[in-house]
C-alpha positions in Angstrom: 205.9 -95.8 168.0 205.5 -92.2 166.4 208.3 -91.2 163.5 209.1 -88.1 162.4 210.3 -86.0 160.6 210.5 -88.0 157.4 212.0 -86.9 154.4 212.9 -90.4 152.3 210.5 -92.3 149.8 210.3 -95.1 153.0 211.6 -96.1 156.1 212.8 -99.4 157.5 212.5 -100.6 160.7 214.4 -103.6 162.0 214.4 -105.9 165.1 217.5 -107.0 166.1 218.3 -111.1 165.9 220.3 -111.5 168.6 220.9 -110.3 172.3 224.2 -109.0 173.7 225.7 -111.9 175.9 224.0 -114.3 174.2 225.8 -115.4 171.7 223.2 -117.0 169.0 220.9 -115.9 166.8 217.3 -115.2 168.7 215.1 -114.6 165.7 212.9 -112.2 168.2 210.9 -110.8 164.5 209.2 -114.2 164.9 207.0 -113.3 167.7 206.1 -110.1 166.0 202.1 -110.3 165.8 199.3 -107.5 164.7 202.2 -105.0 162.9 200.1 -101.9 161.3 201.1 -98.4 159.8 199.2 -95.2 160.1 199.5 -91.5 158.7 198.8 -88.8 161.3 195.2 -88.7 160.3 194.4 -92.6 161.3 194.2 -94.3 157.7 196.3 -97.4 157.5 199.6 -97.5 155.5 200.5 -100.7 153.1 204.1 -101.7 154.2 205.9 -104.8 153.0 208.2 -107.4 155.0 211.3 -107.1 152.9 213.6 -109.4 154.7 212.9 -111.9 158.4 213.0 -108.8 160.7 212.8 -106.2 158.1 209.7 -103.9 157.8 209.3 -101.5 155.0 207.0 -98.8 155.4 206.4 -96.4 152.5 206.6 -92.6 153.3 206.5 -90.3 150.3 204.3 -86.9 151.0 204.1 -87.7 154.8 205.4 -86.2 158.0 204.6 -88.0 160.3 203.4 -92.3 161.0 202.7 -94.2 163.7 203.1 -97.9 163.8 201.9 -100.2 166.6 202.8 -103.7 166.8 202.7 -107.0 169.6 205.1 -109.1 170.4 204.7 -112.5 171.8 206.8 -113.4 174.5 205.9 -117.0 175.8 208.7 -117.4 178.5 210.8 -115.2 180.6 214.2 -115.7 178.8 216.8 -114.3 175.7 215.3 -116.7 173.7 211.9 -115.0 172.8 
């Protein structure tokens, strides 16, 4: 995912916790697996998990990041 644009000290990115139609809580941030940062130019950005699906990336003096991430998904359902 490329953001852009930036003009705060960090972003936040979130995964929702639930599904519409569902009706409970999914906790989908679970199955989040390999979560990395990078500036423009490639080199890897520190980030912190500030809450269960809650990422905080810090931005200041850049333009642009990219993050790539995997999510596991271990049955064909809402549930994961």
């Amino acid at each position: 995912m490329s953001i852009t644009k930036l003009n705060q000290p960090y972003v936040d990115l979130k995964m929702p916790v639930w599904s519409p139609g569902s009706y409970l809580i999914r906790e989908y941030a679970k199955n989040v697996e390999r979560f990395r940062s990078f500036d423009k130019t490639g080199n890897t950005i520190s980030y912190q998990k500030i809450s269960k699906n809650t990422w905080r990336i810090p931005t200041e003096s850049l333009d642009q990041i990219e993050v790539i991430y995997a999510v596991y998904g271990f049955e064909v359902s809402v549930r994961t």
